[in-house]
RODOGU-6838 format. One record per residue: residue in one letter; x, y, z of N, C-alpha, C in turn. Coordinates in pm, whole numbers. Layout:
<pts>
@resn = a&n.east = X&n.north = Y&n.up = Z&ca.east = X&ca.north = Y&ca.up = Z&c.east = X&c.north = Y&c.up = Z .
...
</pts>
This chain:
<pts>
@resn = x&n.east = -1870&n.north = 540&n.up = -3333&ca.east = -1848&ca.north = 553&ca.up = -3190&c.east = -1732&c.north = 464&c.up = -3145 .
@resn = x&n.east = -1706&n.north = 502&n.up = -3013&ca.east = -1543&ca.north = 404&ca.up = -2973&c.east = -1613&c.north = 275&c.up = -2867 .
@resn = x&n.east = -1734&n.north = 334&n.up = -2878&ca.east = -1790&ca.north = 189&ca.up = -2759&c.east = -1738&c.north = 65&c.up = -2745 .
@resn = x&n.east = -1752&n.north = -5&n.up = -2868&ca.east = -1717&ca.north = -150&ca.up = -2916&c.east = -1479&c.north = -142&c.up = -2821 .
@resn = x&n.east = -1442&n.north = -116&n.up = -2928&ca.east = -1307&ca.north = -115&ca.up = -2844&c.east = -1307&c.north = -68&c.up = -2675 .
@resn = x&n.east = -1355&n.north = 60&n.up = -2653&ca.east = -1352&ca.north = 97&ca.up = -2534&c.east = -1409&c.north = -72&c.up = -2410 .
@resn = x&n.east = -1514&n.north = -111&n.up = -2472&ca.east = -1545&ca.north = -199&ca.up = -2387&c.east = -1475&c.north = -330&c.up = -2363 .
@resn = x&n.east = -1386&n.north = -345&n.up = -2504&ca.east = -1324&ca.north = -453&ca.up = -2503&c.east = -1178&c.north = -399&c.up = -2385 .
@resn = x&n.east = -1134&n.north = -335&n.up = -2432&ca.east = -1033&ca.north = -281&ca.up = -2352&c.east = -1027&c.north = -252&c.up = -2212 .
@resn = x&n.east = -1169&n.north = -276&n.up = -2125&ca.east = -1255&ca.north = -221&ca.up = -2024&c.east = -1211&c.north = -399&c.up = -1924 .
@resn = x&n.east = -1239&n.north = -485&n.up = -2072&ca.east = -1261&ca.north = -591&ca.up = -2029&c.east = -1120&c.north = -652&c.up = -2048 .
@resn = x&n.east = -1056&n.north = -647&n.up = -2103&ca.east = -919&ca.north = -733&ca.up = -2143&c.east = -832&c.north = -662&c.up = -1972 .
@resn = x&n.east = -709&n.north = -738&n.up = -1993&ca.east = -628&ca.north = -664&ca.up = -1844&c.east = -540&c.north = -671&c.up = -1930 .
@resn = x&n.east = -479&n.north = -483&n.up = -1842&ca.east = -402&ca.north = -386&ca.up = -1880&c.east = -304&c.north = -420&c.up = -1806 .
@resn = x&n.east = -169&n.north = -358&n.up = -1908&ca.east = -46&ca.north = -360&ca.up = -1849&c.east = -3&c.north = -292&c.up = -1690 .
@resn = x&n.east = 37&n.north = -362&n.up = -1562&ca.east = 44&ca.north = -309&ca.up = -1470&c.east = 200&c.north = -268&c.up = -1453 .
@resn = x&n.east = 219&n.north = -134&n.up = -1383&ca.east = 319&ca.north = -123&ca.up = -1349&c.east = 367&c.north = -159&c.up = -1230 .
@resn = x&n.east = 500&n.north = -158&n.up = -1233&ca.east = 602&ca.north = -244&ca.up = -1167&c.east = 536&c.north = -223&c.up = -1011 .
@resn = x&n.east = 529&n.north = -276&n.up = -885&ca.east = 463&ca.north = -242&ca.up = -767&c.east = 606&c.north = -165&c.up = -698 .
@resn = x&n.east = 594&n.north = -58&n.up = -651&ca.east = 692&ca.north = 36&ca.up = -543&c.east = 765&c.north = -51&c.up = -492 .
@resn = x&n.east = 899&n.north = 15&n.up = -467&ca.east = 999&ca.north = -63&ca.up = -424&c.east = 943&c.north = 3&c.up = -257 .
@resn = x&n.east = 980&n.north = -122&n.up = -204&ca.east = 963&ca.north = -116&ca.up = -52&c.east = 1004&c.north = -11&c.up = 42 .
@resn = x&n.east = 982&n.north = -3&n.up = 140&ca.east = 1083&ca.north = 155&ca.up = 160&c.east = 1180&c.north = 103&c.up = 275 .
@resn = x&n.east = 1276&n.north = 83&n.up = 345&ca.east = 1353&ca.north = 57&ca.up = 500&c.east = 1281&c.north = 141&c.up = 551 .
@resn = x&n.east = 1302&n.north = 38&n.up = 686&ca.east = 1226&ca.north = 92&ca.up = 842&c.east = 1330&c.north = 218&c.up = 877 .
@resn = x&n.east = 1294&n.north = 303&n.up = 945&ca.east = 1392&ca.north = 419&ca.up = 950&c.east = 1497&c.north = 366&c.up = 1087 .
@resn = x&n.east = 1594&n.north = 375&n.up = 1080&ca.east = 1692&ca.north = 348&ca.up = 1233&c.east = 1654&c.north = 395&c.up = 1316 .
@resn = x&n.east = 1672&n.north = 361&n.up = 1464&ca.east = 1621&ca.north = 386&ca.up = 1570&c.east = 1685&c.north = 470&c.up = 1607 .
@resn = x&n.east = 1657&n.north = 598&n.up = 1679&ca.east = 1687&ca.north = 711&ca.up = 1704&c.east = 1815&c.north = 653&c.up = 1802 .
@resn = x&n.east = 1952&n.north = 720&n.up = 1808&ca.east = 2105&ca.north = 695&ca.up = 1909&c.east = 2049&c.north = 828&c.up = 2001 .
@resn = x&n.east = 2079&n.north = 765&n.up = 2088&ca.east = 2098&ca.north = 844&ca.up = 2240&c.east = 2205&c.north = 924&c.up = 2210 .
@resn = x&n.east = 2135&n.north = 1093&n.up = 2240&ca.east = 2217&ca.north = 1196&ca.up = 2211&c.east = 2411&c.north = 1250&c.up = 2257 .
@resn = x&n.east = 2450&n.north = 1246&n.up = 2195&ca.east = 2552&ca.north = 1329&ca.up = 2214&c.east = 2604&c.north = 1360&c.up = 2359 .
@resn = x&n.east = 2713&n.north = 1314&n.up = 2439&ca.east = 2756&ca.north = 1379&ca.up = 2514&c.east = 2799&c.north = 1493&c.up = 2558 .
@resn = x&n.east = 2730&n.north = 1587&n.up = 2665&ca.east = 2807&ca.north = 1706&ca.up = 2656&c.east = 2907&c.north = 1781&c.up = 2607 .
@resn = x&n.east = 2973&n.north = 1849&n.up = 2550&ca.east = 3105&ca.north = 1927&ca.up = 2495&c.east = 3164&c.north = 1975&c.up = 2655 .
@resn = x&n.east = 3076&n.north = 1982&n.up = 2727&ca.east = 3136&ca.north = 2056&ca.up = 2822&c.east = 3221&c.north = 1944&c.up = 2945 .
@resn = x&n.east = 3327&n.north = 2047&n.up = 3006&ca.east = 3433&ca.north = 1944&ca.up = 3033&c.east = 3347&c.north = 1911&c.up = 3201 .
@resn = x&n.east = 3443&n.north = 1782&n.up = 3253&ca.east = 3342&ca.north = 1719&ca.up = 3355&c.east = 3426&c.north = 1832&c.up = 3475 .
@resn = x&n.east = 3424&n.north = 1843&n.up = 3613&ca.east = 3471&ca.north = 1893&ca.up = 3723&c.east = 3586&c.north = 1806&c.up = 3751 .
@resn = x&n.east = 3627&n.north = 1658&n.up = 3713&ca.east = 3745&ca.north = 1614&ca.up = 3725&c.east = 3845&c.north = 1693&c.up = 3596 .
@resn = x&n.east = 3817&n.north = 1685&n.up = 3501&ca.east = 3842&ca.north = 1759&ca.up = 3377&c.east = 3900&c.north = 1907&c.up = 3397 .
@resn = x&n.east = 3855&n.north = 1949&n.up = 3489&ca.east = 3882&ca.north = 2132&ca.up = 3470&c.east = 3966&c.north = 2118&c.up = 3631 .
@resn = x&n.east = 3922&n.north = 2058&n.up = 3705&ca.east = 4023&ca.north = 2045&ca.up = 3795&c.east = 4202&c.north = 2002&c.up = 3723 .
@resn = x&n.east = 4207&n.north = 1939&n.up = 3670&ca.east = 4304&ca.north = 1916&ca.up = 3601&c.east = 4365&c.north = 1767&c.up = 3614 .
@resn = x&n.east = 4285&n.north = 1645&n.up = 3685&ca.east = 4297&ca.north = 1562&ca.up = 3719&c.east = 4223&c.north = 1468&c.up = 3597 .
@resn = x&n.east = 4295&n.north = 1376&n.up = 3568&ca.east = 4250&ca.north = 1271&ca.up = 3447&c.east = 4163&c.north = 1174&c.up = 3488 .
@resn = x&n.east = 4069&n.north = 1244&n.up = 3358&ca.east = 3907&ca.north = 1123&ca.up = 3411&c.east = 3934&c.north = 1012&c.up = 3308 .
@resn = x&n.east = 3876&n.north = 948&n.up = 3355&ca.east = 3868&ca.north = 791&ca.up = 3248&c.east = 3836&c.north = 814&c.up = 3132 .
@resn = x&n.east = 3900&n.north = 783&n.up = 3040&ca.east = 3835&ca.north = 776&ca.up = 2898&c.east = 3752&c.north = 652&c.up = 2821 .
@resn = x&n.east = 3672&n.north = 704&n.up = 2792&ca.east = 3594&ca.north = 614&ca.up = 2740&c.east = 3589&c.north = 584&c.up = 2624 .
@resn = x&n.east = 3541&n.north = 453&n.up = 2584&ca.east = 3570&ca.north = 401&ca.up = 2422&c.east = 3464&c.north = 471&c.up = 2333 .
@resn = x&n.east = 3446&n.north = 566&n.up = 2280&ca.east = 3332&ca.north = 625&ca.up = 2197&c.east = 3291&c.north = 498&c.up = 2084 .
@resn = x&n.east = 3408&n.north = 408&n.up = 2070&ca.east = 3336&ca.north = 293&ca.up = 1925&c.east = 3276&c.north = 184&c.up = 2018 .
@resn = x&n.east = 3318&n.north = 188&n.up = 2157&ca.east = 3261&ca.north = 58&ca.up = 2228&c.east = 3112&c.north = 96&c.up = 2268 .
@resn = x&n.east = 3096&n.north = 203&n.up = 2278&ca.east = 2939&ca.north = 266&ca.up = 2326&c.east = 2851&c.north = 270&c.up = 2212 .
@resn = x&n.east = 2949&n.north = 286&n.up = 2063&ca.east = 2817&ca.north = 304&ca.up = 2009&c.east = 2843&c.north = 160&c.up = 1885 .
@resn = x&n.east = 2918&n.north = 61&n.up = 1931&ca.east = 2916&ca.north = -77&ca.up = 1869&c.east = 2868&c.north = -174&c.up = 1951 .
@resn = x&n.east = 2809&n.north = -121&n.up = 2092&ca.east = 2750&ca.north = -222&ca.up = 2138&c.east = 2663&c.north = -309&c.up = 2149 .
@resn = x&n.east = 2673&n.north = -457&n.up = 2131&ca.east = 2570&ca.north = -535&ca.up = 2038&c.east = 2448&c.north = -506&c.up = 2135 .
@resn = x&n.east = 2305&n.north = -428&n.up = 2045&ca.east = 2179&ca.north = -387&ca.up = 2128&c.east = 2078&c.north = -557&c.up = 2114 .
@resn = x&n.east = 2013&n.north = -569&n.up = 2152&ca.east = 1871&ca.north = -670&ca.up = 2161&c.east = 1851&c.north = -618&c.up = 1964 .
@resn = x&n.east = 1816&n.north = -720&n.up = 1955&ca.east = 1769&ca.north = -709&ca.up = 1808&c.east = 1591&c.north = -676&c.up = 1848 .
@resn = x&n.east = 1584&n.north = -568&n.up = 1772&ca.east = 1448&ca.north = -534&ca.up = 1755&c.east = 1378&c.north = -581&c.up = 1720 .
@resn = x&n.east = 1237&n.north = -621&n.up = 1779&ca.east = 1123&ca.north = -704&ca.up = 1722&c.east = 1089&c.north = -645&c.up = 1596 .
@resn = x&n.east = 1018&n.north = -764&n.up = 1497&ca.east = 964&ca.north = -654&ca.up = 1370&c.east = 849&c.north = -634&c.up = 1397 .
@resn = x&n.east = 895&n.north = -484&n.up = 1407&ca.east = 718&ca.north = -400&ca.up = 1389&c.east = 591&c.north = -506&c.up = 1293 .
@resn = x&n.east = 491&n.north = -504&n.up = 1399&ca.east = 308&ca.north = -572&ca.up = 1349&c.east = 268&c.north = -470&c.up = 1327 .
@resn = x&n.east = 148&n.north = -481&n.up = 1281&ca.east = 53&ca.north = -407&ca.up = 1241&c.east = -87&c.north = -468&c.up = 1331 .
@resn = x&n.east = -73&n.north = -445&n.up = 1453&ca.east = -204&ca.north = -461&ca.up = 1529&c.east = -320&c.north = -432&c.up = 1501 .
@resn = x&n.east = -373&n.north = -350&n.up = 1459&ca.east = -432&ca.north = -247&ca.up = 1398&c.east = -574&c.north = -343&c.up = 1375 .
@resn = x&n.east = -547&n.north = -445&n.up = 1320&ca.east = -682&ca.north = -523&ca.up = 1278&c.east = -654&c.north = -654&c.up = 1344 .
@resn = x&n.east = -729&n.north = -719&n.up = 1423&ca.east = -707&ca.north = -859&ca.up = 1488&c.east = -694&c.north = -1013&c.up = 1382 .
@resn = x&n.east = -631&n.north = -1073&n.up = 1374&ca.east = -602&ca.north = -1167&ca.up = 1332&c.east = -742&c.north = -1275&c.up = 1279 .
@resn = x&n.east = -845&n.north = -1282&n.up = 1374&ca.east = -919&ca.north = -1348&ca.up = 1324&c.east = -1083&c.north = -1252&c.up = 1303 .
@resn = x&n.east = -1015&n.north = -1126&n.up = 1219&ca.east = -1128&ca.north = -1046&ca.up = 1156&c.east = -1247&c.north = -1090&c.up = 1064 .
@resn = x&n.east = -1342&n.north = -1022&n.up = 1098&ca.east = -1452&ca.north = -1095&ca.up = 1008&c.east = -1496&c.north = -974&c.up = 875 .
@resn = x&n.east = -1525&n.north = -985&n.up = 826&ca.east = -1539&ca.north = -878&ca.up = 663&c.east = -1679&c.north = -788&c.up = 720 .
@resn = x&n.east = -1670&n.north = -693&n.up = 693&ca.east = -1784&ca.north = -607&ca.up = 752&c.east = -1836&c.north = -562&c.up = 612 .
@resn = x&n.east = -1957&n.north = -486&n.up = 609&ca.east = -2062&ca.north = -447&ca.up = 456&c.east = -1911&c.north = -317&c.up = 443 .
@resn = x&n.east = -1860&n.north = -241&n.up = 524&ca.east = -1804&ca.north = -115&ca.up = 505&c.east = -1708&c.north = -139&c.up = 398 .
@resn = x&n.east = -1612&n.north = -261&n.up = 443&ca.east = -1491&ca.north = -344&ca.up = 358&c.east = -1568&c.north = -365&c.up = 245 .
@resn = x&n.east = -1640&n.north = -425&n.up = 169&ca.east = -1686&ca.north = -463&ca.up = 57&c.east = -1727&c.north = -282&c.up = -16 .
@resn = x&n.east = -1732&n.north = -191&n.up = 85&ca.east = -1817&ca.north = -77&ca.up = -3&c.east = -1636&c.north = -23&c.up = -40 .
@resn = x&n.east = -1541&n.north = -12&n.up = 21&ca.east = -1442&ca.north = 39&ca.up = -52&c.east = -1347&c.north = -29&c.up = -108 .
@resn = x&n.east = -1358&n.north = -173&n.up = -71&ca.east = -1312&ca.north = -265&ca.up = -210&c.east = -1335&c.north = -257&c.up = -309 .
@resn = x&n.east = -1478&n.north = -198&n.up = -345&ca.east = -1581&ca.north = -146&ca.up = -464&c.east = -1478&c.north = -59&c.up = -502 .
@resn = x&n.east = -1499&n.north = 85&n.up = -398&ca.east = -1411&ca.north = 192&ca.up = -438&c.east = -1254&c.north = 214&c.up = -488 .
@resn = x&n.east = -1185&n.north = 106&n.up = -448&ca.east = -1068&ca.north = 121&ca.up = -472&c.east = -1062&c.north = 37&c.up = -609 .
@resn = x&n.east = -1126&n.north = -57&n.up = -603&ca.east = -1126&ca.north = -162&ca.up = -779&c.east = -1190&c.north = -46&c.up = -869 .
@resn = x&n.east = -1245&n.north = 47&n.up = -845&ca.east = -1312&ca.north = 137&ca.up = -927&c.east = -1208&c.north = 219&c.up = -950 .
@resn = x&n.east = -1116&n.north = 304&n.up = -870&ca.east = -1014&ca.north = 408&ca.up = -919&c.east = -868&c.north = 320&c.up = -982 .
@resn = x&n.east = -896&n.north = 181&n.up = -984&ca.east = -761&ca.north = 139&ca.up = -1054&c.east = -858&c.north = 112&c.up = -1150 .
@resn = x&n.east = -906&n.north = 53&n.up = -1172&ca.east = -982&ca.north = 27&ca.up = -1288&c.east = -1004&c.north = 163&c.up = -1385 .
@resn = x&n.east = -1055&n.north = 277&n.up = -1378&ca.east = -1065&ca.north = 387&ca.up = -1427&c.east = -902&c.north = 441&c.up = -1453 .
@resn = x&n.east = -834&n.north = 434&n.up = -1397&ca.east = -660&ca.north = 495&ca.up = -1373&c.east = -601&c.north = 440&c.up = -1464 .
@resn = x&n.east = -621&n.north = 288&n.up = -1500&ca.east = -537&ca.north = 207&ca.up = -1566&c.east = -598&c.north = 253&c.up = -1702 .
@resn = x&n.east = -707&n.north = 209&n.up = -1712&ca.east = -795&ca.north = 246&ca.up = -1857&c.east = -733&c.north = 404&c.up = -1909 .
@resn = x&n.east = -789&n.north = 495&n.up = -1837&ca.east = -706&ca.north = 656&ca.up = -1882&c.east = -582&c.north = 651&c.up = -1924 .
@resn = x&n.east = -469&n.north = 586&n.up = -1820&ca.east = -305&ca.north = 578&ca.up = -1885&c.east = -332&c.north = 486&c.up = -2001 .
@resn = x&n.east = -418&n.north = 424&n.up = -2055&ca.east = -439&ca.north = 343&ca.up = -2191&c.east = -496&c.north = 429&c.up = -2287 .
@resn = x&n.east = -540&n.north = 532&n.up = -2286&ca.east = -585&ca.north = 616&ca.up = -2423&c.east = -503&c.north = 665&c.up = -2452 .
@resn = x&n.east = -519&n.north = 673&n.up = -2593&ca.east = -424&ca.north = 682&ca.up = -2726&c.east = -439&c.north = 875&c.up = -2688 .
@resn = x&n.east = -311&n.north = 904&n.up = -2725&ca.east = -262&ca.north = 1083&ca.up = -2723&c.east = -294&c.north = 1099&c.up = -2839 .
@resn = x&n.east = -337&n.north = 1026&n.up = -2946&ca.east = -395&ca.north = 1058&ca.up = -3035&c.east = -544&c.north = 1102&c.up = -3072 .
@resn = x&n.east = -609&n.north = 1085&n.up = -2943&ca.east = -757&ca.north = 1139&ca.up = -2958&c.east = -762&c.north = 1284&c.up = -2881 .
@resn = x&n.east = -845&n.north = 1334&n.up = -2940&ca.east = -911&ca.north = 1497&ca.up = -2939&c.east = -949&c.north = 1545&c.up = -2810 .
@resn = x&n.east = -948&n.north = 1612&n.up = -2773&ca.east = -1005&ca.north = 1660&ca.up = -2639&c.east = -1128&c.north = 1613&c.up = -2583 .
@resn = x&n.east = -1225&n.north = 1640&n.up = -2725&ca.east = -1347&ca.north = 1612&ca.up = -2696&c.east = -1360&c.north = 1437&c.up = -2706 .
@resn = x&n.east = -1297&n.north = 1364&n.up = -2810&ca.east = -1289&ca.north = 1199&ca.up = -2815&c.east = -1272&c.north = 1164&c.up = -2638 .
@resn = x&n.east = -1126&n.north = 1236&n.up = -2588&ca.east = -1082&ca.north = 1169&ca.up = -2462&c.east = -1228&c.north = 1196&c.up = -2371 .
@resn = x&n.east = -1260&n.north = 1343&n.up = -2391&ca.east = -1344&ca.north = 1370&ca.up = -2257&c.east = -1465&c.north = 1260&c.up = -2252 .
@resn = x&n.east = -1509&n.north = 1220&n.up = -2358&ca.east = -1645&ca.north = 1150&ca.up = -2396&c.east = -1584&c.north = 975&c.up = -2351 .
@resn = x&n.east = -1466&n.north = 995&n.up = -2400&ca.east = -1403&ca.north = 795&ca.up = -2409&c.east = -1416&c.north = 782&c.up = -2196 .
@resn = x&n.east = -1315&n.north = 878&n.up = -2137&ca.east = -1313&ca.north = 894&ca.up = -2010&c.east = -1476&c.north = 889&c.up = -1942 .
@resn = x&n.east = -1557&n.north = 939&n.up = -2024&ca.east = -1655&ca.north = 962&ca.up = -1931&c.east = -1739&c.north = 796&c.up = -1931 .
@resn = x&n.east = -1748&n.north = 748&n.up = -2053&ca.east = -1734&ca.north = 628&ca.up = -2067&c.east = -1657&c.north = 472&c.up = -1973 .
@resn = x&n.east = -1565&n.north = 529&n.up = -1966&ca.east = -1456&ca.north = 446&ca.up = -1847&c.east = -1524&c.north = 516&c.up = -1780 .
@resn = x&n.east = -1503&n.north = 629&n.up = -1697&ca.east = -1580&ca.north = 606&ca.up = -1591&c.east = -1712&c.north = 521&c.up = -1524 .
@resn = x&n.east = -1811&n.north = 531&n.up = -1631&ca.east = -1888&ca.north = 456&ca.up = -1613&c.east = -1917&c.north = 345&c.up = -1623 .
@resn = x&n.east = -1831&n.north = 233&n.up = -1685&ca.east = -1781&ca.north = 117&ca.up = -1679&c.east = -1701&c.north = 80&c.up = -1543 .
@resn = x&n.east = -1613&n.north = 194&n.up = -1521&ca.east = -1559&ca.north = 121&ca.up = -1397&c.east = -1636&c.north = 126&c.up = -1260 .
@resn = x&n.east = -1711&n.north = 251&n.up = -1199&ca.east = -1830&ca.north = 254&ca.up = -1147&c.east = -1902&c.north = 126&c.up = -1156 .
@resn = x&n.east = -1967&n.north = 88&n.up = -1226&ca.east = -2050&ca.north = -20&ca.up = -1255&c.east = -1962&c.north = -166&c.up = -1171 .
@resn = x&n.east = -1847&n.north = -188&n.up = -1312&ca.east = -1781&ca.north = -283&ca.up = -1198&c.east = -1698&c.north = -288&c.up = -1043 .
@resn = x&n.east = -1681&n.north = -183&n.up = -991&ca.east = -1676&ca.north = -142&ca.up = -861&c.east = -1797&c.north = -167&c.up = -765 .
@resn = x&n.east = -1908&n.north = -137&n.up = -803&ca.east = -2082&ca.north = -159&ca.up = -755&c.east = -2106&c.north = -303&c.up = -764 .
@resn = x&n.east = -2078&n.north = -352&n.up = -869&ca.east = -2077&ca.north = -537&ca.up = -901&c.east = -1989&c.north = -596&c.up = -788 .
@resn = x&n.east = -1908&n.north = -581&n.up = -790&ca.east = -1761&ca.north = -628&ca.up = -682&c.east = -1820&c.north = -581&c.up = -567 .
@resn = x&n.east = -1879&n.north = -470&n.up = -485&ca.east = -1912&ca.north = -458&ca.up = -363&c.east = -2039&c.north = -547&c.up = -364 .
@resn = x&n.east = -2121&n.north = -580&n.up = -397&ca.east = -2222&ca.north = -641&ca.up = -412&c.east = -2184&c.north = -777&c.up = -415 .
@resn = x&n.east = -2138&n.north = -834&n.up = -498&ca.east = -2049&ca.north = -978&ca.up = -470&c.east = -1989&c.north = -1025&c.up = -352 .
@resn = x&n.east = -1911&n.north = -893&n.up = -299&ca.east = -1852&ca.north = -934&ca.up = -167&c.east = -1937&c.north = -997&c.up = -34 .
@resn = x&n.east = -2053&n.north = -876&n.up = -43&ca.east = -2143&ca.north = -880&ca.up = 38&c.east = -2209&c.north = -984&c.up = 118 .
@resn = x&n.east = -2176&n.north = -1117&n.up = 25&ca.east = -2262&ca.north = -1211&ca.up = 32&c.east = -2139&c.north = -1279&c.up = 157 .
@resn = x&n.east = -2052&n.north = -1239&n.up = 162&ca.east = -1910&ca.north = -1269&ca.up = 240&c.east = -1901&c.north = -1237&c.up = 375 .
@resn = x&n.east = -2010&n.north = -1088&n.up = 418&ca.east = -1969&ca.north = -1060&ca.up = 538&c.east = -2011&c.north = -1129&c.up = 630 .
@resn = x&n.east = -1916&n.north = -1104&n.up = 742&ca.east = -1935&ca.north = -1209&ca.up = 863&c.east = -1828&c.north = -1293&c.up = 864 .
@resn = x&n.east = -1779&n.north = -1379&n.up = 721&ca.east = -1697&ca.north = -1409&ca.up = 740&c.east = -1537&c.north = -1392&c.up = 724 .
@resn = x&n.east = -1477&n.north = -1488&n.up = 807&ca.east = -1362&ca.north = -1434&ca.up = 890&c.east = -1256&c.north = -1430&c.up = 722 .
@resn = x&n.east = -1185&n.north = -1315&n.up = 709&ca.east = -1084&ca.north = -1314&ca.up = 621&c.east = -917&c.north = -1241&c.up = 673 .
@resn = x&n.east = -819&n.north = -1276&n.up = 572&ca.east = -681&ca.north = -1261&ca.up = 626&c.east = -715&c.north = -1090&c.up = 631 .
@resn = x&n.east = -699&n.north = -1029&n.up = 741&ca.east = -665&ca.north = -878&ca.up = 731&c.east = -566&c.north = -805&c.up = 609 .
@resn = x&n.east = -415&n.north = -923&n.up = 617&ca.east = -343&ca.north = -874&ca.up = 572&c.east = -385&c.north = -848&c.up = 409 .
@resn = x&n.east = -467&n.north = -918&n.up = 318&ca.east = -537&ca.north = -909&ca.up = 221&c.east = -605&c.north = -815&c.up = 212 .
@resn = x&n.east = -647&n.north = -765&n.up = 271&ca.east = -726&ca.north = -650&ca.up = 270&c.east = -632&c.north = -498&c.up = 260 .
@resn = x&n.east = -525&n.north = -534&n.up = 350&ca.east = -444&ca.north = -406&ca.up = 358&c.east = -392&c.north = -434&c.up = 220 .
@resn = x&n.east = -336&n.north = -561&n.up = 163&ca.east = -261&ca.north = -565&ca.up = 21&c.east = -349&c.north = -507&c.up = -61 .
@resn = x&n.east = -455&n.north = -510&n.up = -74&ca.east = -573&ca.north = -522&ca.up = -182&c.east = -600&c.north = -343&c.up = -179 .
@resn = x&n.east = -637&n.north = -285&n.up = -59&ca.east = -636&ca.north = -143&ca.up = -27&c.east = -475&c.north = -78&c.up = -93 .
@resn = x&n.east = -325&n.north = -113&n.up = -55&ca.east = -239&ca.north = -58&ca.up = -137&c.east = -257&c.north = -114&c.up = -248 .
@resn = x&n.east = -293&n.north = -168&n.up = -314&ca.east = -284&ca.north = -257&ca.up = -447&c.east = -269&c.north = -84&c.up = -530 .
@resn = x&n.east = -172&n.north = -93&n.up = -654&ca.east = -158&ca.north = 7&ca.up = -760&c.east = -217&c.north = -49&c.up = -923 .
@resn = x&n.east = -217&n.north = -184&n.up = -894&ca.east = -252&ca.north = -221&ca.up = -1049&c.east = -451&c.north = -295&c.up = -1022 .
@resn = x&n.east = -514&n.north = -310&n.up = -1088&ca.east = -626&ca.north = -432&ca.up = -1072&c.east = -548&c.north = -557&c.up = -1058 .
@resn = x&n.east = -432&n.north = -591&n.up = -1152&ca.east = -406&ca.north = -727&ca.up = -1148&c.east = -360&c.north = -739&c.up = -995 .
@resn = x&n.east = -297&n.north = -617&n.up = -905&ca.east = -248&ca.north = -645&ca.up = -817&c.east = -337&c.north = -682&c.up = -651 .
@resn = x&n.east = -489&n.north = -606&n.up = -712&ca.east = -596&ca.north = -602&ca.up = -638&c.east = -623&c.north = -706&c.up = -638 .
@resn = x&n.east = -652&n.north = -822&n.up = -751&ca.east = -734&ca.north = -922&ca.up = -771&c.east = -660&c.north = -1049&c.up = -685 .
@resn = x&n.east = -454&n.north = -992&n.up = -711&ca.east = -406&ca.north = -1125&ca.up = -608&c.east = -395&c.north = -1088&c.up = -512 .
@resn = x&n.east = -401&n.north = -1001&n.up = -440&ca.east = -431&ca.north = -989&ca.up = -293&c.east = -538&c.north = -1031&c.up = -273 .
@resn = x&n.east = -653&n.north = -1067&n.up = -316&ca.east = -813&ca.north = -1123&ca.up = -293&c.east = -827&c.north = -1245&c.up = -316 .
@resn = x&n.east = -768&n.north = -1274&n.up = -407&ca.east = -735&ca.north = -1433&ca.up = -517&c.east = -665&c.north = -1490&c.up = -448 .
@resn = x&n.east = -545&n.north = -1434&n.up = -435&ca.east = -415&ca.north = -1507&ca.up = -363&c.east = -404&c.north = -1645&c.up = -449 .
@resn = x&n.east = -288&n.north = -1742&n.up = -406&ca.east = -270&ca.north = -1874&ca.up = -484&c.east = -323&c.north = -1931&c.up = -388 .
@resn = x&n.east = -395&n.north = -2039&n.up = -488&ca.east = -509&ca.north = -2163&ca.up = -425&c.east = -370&c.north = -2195&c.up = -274 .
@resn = x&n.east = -461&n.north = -2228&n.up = -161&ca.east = -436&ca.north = -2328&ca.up = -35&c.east = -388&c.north = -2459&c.up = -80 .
@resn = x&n.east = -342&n.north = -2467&n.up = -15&ca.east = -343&ca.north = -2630&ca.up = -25&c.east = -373&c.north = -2745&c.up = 75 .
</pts>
């Protein structure tokens, strides 16, 4: 049977890939286009003022605040819900990472049986981890950890959004 490795491998940490490159904020929409059409000084035949088209659109604007994320208040407290899909999300990297780790060298039937295996290993420790948390709610944690930990793509990347480096 593959138990013995599968579990070790379940348990050791897997190579994570690189985390997404960030994306830019999109530019702020420019105030449309001036008419094509000519003004009534214009068609009269009398000369209207011309205007600087690079001075209108080089003009130094207010620097834009950086977008927050309001969304969750600053001094949030951990609810049972947060711990049930912290579970869930440590469970589909955990299972994700393990799968991109089996060998293309096993059989249809090896993978389907090894997978069903990971699955149920990672389940388990997903259920462990919500259960652990639990003992947490109520109290107050960084939101922003939570949103890191929710995008997290790797476990290792889950665990430092939760872990984070010691305070000082």
């Amino acid at each position: 049977m593959i138990t013995g490795p599968v579990s070790i491998v379940l348990l050791g940490c897997a190579g994570a890939p690189p985390p997404p490159a960030e994306q830019p904020e999109p530019a702020p929409a420019e105030a449309p286009a001036p008419s094509a059409a000519p003004t009534p000084e214009a068609a009269s035949g009398a000369e209207a003022p011309v205007a600087e088209p690079s001075a209108a659109s080089s003009a130094p604007e207010a620097p834009a605040a950086p977008r927050r994320d309001d969304s969750v208040p600053d001094d949030y407290a951990l609810m049972r819900g947060d711990c049930v899909e912290l579970g869930k999300q440590l469970t589909a990297l955990t299972r994700s990472e393990q799968v991109a780790a089996l060998s293309a060298r096993l059989t249809a039937e090896q993978r389907s049986e090894t997978e069903k295996r990971i699955d149920a290993v990672a389940a388990t420790l997903g259920e462990q981890y919500a259960q652990a948390c639990e003992q947490n709610v109520g109290k107050h944690v960084d939101p922003r950890s939570l949103k890191c930990a929710f995008d997290a793509r790797s476990v290792k990347a889950f665990e430092a959004c939760l872990n984070g480096p010691p305070s000082e």
